[in-house]
Each structure stands twice: as C-alpha cells, then as structure tokens.
CHARMM internal coordinates of N, CA and C (Angstrom, degrees):
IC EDIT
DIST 1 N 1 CA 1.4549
DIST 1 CA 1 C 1.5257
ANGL 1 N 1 CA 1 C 108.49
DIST 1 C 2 N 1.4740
ANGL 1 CA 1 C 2 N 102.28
DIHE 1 N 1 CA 1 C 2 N 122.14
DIST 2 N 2 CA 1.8401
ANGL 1 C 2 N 2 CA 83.16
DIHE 1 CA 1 C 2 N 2 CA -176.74
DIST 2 CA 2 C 1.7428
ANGL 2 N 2 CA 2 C 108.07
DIHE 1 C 2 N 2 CA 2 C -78.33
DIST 2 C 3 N 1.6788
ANGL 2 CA 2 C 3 N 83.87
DIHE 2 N 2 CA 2 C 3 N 171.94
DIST 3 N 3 CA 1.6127
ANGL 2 C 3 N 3 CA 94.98
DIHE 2 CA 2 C 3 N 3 CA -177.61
DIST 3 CA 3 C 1.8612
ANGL 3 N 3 CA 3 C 133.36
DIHE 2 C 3 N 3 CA 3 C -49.45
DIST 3 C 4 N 1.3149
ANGL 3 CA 3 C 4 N 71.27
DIHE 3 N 3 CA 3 C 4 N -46.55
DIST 4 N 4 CA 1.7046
ANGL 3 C 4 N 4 CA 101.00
DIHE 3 CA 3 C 4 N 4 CA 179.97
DIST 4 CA 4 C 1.4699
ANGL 4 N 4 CA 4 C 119.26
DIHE 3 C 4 N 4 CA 4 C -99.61
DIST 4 C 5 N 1.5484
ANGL 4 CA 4 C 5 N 123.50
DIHE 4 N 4 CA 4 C 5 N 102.58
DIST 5 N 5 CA 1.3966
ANGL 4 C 5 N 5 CA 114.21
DIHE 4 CA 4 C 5 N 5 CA -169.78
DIST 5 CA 5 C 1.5690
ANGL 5 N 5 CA 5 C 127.96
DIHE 4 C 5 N 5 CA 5 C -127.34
DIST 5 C 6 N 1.7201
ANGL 5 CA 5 C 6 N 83.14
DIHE 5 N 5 CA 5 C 6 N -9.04
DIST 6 N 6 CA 2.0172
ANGL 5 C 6 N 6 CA 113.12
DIHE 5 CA 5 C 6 N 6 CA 165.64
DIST 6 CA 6 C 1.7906
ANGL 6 N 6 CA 6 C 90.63
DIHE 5 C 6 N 6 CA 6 C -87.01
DIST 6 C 7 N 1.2796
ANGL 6 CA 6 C 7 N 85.55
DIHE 6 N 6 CA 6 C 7 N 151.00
DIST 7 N 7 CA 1.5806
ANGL 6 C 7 N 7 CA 108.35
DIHE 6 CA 6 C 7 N 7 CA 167.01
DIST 7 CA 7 C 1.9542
ANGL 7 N 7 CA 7 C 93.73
DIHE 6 C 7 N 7 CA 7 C -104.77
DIST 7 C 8 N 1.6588
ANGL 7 CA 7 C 8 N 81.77
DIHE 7 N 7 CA 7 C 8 N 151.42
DIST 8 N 8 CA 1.6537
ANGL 7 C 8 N 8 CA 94.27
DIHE 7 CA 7 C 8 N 8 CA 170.61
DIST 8 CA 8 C 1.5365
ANGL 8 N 8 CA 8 C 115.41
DIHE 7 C 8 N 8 CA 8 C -39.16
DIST 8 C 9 N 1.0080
ANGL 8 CA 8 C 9 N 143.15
DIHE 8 N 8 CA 8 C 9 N -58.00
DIST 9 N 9 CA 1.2724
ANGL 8 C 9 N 9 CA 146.47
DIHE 8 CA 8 C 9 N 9 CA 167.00
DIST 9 CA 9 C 1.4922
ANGL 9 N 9 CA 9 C 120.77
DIHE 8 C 9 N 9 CA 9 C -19.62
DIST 9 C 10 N 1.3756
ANGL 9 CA 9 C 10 N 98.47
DIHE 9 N 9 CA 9 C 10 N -68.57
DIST 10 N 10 CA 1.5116
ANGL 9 C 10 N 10 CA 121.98
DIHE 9 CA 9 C 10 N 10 CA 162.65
DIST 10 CA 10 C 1.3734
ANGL 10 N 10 CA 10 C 124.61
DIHE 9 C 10 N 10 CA 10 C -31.98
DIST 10 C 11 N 1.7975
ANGL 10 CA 10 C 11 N 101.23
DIHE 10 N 10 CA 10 C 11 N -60.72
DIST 11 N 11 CA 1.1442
ANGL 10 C 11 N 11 CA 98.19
DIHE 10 CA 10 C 11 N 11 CA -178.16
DIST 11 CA 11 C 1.6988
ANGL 11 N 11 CA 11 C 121.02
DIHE 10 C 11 N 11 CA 11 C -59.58
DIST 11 C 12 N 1.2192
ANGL 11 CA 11 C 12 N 97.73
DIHE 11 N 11 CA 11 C 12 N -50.49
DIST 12 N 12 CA 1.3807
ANGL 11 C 12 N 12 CA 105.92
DIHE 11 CA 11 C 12 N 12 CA 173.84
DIST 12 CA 12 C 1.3237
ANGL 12 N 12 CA 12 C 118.73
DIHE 11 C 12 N 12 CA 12 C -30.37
DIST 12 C 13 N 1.5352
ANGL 12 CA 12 C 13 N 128.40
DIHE 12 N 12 CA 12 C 13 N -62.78
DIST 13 N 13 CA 1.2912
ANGL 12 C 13 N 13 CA 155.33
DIHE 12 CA 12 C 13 N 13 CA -148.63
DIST 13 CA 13 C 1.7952
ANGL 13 N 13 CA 13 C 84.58
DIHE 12 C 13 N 13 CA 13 C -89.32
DIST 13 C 14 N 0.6615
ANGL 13 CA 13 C 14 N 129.19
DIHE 13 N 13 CA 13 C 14 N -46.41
DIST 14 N 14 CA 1.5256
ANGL 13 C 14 N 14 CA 139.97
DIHE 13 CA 13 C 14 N 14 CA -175.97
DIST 14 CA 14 C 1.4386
ANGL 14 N 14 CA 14 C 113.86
DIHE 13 C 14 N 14 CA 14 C -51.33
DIST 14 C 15 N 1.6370
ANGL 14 CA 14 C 15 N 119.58
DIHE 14 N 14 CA 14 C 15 N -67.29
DIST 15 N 15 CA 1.2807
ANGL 14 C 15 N 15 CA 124.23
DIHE 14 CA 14 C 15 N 15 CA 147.78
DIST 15 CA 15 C 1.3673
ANGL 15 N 15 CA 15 C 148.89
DIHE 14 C 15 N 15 CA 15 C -73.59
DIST 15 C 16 N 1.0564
ANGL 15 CA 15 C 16 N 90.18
DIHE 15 N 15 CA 15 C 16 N 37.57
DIST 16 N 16 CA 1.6888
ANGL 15 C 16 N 16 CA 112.76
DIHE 15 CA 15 C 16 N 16 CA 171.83
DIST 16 CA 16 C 1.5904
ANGL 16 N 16 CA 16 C 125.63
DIHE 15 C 16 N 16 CA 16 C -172.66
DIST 16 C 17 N 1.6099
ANGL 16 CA 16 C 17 N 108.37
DIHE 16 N 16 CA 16 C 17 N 148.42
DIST 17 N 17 CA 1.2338
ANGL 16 C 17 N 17 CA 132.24
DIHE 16 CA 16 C 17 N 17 CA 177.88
DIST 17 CA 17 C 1.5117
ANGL 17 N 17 CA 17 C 107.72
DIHE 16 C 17 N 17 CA 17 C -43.59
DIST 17 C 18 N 1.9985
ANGL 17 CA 17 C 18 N 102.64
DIHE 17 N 17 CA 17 C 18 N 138.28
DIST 18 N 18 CA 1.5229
ANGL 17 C 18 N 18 CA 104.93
DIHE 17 CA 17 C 18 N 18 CA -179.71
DIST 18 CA 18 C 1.9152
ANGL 18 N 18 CA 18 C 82.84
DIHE 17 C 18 N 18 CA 18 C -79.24
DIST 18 C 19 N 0.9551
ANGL 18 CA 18 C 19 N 116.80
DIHE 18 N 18 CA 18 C 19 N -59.27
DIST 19 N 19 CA 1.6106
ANGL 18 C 19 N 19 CA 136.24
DIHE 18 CA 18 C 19 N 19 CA 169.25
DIST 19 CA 19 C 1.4581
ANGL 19 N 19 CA 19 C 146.51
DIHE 18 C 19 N 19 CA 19 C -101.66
DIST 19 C 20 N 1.0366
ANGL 19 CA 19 C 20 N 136.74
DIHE 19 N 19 CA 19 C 20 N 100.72
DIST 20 N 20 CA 1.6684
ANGL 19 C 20 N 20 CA 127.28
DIHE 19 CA 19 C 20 N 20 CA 163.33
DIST 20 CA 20 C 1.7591
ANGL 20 N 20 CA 20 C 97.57
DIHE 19 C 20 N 20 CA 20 C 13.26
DIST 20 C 21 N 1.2339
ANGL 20 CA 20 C 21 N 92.47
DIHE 20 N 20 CA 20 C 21 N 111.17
DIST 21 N 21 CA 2.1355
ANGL 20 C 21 N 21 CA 107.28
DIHE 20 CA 20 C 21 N 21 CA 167.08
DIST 21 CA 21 C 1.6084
ANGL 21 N 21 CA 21 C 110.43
DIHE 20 C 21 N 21 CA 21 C -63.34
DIST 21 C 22 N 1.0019
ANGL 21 CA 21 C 22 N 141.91
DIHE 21 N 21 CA 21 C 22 N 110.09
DIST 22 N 22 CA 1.4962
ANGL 21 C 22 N 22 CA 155.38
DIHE 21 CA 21 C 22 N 22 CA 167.03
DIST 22 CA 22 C 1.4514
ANGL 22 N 22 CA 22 C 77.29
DIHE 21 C 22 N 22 CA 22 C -19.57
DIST 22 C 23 N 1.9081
ANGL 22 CA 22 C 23 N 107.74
DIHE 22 N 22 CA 22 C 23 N 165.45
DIST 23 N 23 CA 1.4076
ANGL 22 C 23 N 23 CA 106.93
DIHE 22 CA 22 C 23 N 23 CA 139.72
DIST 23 CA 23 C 1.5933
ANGL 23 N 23 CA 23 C 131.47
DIHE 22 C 23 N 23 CA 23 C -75.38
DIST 23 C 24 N 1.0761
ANGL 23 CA 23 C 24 N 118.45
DIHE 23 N 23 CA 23 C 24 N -4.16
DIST 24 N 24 CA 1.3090
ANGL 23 C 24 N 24 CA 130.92
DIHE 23 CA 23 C 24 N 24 CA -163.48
DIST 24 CA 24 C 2.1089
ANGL 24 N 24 CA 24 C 102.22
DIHE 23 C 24 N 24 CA 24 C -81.76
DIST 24 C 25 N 1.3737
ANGL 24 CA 24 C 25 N 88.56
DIHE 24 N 24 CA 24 C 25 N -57.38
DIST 25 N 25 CA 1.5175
ANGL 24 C 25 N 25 CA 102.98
DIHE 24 CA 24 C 25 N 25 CA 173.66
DIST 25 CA 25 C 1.5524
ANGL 25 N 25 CA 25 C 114.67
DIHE 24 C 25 N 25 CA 25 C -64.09
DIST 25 C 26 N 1.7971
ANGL 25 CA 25 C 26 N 109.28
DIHE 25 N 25 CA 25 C 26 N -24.03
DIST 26 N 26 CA 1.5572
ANGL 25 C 26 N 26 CA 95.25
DIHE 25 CA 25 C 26 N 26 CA -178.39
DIST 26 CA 26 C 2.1956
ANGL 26 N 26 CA 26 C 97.65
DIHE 25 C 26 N 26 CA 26 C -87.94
DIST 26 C 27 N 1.3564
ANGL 26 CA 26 C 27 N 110.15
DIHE 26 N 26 CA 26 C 27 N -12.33
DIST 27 N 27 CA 1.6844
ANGL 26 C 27 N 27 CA 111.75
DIHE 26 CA 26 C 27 N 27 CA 163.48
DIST 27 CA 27 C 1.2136
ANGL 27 N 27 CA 27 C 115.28
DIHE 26 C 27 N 27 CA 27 C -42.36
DIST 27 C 28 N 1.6172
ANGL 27 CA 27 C 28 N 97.66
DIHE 27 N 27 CA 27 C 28 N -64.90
DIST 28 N 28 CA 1.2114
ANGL 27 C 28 N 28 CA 110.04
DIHE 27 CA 27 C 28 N 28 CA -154.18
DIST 28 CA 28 C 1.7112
ANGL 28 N 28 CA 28 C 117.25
DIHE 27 C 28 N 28 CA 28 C -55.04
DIST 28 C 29 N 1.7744
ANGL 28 CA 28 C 29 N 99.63
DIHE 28 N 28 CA 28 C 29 N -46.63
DIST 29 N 29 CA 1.5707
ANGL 28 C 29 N 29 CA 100.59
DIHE 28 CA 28 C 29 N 29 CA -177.27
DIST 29 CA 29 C 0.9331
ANGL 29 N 29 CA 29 C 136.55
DIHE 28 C 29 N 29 CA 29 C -97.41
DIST 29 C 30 N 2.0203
ANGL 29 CA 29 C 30 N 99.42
DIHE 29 N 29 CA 29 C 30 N 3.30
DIST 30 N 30 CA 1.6210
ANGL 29 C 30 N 30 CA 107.47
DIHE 29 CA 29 C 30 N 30 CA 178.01
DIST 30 CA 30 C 1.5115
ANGL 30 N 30 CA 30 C 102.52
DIHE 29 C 30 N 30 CA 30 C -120.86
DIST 30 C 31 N 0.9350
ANGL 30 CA 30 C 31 N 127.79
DIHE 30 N 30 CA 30 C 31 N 9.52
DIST 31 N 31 CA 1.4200
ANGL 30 C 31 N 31 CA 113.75
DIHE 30 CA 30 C 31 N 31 CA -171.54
DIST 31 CA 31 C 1.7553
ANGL 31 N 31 CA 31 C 108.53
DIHE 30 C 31 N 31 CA 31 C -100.73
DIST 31 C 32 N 1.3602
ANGL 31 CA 31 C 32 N 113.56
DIHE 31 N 31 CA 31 C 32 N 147.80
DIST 32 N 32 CA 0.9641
ANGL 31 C 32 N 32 CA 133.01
DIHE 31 CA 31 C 32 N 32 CA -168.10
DIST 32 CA 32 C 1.4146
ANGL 32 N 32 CA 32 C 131.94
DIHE 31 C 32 N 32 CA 32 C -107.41
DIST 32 C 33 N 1.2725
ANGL 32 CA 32 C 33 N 121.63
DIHE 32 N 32 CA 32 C 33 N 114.23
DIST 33 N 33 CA 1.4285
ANGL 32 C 33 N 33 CA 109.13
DIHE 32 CA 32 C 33 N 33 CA -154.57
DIST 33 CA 33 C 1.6384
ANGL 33 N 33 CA 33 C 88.71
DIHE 32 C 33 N 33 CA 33 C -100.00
DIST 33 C 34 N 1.7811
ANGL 33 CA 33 C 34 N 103.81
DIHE 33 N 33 CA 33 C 34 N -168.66
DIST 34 N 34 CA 1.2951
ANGL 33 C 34 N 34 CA 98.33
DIHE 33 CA 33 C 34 N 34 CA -173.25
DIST 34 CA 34 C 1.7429
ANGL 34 N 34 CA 34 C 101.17
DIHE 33 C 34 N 34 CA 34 C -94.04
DIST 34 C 35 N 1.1832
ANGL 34 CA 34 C 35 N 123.15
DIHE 34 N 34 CA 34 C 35 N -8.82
DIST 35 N 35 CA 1.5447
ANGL 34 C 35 N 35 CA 121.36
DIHE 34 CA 34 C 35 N 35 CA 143.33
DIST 35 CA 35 C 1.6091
ANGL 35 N 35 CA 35 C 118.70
DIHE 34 C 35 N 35 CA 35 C -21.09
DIST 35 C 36 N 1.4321
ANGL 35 CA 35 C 36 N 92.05
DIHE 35 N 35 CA 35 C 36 N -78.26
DIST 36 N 36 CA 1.7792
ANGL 35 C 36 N 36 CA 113.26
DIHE 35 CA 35 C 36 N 36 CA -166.33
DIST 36 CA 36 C 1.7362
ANGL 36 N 36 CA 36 C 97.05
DIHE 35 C 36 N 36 CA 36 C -49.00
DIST 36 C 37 N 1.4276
ANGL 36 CA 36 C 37 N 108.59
DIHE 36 N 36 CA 36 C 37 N -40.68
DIST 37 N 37 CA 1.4836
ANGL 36 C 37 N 37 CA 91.81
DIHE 36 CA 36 C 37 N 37 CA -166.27
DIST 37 CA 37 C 1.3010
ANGL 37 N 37 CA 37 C 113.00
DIHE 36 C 37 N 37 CA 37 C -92.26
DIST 37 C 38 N 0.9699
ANGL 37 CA 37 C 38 N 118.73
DIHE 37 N 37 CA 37 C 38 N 22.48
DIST 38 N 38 CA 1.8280
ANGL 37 C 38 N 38 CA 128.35
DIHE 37 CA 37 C 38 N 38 CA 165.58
DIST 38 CA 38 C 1.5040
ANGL 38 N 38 CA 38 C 113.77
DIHE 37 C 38 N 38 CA 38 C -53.63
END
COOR INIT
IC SEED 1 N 1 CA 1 C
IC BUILD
C-alpha cells in the first residue's frame, strides 16, 4: 500500500472543519460519562 494515498487537497480538507462543530456534536463525541471513565 503506498505511503501517500490523499492528494494535497485531501489532506488539507481532511484536517479541518467544513464548519464550527455545534455544541451538541462537540457533546456528543467528547463527553464523558461515568462509564467512559471506568
């Protein structure tokens, strides 16, 4: 598999926001219940 398989573009677009994350969406995937911290 080669190394490199994004084109420059990609990468760009890849590491970064199309938009500002709602707060709801930054809840959803960062928040921590008392589960997670088991």
């Amino acid at each position: 598999m080669p190394a490199e398989f994004l084109s420059a573009e990609h990468r760009v677009a890849y590491a970064s926001f199309v938009e500002v994350p709602s707060l709801s969406d930054l809840e959803k995937f960062f928040f921590l219940d008392s589960f997670d911290r088991m």
